[in-house]
N, C-alpha and C positions, 0 to 999 in steps of 0.2 A: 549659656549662649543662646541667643535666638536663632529660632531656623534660617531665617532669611541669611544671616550670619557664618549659618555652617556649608548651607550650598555656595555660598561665595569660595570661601574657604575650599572646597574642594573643586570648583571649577578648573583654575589655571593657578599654575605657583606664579607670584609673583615676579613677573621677569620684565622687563623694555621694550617695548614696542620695537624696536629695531630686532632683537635677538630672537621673538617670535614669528617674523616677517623672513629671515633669516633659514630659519629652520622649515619653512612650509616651502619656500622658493628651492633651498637646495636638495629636495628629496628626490623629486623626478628625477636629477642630475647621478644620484647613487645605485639605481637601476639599470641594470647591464641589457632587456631584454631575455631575460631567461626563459621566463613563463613563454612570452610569444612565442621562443624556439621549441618547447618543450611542446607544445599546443599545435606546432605546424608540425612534429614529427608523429604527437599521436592524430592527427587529422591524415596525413601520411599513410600511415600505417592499417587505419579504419578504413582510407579507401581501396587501397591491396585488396583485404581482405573482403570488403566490397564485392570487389569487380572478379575475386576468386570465386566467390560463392556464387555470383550470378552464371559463371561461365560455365559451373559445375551445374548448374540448376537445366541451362540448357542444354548439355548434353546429354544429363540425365531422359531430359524428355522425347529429346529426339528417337534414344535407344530406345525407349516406351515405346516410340509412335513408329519404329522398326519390326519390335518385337508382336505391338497387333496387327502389323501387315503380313507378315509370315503366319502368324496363326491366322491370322482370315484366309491367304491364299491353301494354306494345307486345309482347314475347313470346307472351300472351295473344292479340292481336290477328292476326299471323302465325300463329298456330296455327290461330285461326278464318278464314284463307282457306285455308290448308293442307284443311281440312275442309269447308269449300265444292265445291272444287275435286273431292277426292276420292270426294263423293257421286254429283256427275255429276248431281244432278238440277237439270237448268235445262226453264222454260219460258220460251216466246215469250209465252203468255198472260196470266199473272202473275208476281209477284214471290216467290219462293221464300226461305223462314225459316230459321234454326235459329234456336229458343229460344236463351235465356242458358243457357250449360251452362258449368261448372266445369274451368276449368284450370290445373295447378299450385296457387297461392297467391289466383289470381283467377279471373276467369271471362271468357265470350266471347261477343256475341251479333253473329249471320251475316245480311245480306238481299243475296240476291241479286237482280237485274233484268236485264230484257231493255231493250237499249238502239236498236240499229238492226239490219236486214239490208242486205245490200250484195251486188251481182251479181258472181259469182268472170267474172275472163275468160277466154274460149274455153277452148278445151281444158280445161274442168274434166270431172272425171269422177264421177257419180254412180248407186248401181247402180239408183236411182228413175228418173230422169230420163234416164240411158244418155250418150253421148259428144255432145259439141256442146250440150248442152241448158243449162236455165235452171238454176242454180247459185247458189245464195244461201248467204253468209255471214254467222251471225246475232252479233252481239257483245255481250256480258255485261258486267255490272260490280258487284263483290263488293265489299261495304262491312261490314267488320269492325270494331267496335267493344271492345277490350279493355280491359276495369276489372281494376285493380291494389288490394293496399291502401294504406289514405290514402286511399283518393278520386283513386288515378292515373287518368287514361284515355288511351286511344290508340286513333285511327281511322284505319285503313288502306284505300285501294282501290284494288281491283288491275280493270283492264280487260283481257278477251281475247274469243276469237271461236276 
C-alpha cells in the first residue's frame, strides 16, 4: 500500500456527506450545560473563601496595629516614672507634676505624692540629726499615666522611699 493510501484510509470511514454533517450539527444539542454549572459553583466557592480570607487578614491587622498601641502607651508610661525618678524633685508638702509631655508616638503625664514617714531603726545615720537620733524614712508613689495612639492608655505606679 502507499502512504498517501494509508492516511486516506485512516482519516474518516467512509460515510455520506449527509450522515457527517448530521453528527457534527447534532452534538451541541447532547449537552446539558454541566461543566458551566459545575465551573460557576467552584468560581462560587473560590470567592467565599476569597472574601473569608481577606476579612480575616483585616482583622488580623488591625489587632497588630492595637496591640502596638498599648505597648507604645505602657512604654510611654515607664518612661514617665523613668523621669519622675530622675528629677529627684519630691516634696513632703505637696504632690509634685510633670505636665503631659510627648514621648515617642505618645505622650506621658507624671504625679508624684508623698505617702507616709516611718522611723529608720537605731543605728541610722544622719548628718542632720548625727548617730542614734531620730531618722525618718519618707515613701513616695509615682503614678504615671501613658497615652498611646488609638486612645491606648496605661497607668503605672511604682512606690519607693
Amino acid at each position: 500500500m502507499s502512504r498517501s493510501l494509508m492516511f486516506a484510509a485512516l482519516d474518516t470511514p467512509a460515510l455520506p456527506q449527509s450522515t457527517r454533517r448530521d453528527r457534527t450539527l447534532s452534538a451541541p444539542t447532547r449537552q446539558r450545560g454541566a461543566a458551566l454549572l459545575v465551573g460557576l459553583v467552584l468560581l462560587l466557592v473560590m470567592t467565599i473563601l476569597g472574601v473569608s480570607a481577606m476579612s480575616t487578614a483585616t482583622l488580623e491587622l488591625t489587632m497588630a496595629g492595637n496591640a502596638q498601641a498599648q505597648d507604645e502607651a505602657f512604654q510611654a508610661a515607664e518612661t514617665g516614672i523613668d523621669m519622675a525618678i530622675s528629677r529627684g524633685a519630691f516634696s513632703t508638702l505637696e504632690s509634685t507634676t510633670i505636665p503631659e509631655t510627648s514621648v515617642g508616638n505618645g505622650s506621658v503625664e507624671v504625679e508624684t505624692t508623698f505617702v507616709q514617714a516611718t522611723n529608720v531603726p537605731d543605728r541610722a545615720f544622719s548628718m542632720v540629726v548625727g548617730v542614734g537620733g531620730s531618722v525618718q524614712a519618707f515613701h513616695f508613689e509615682i503614678v504615671a499615666t501613658g497615652k498611646g495612639p488609638r486612645g491606648a492608655t496605661s497607668t503605672h505606679r511604682q512606690g519607693f522611699y
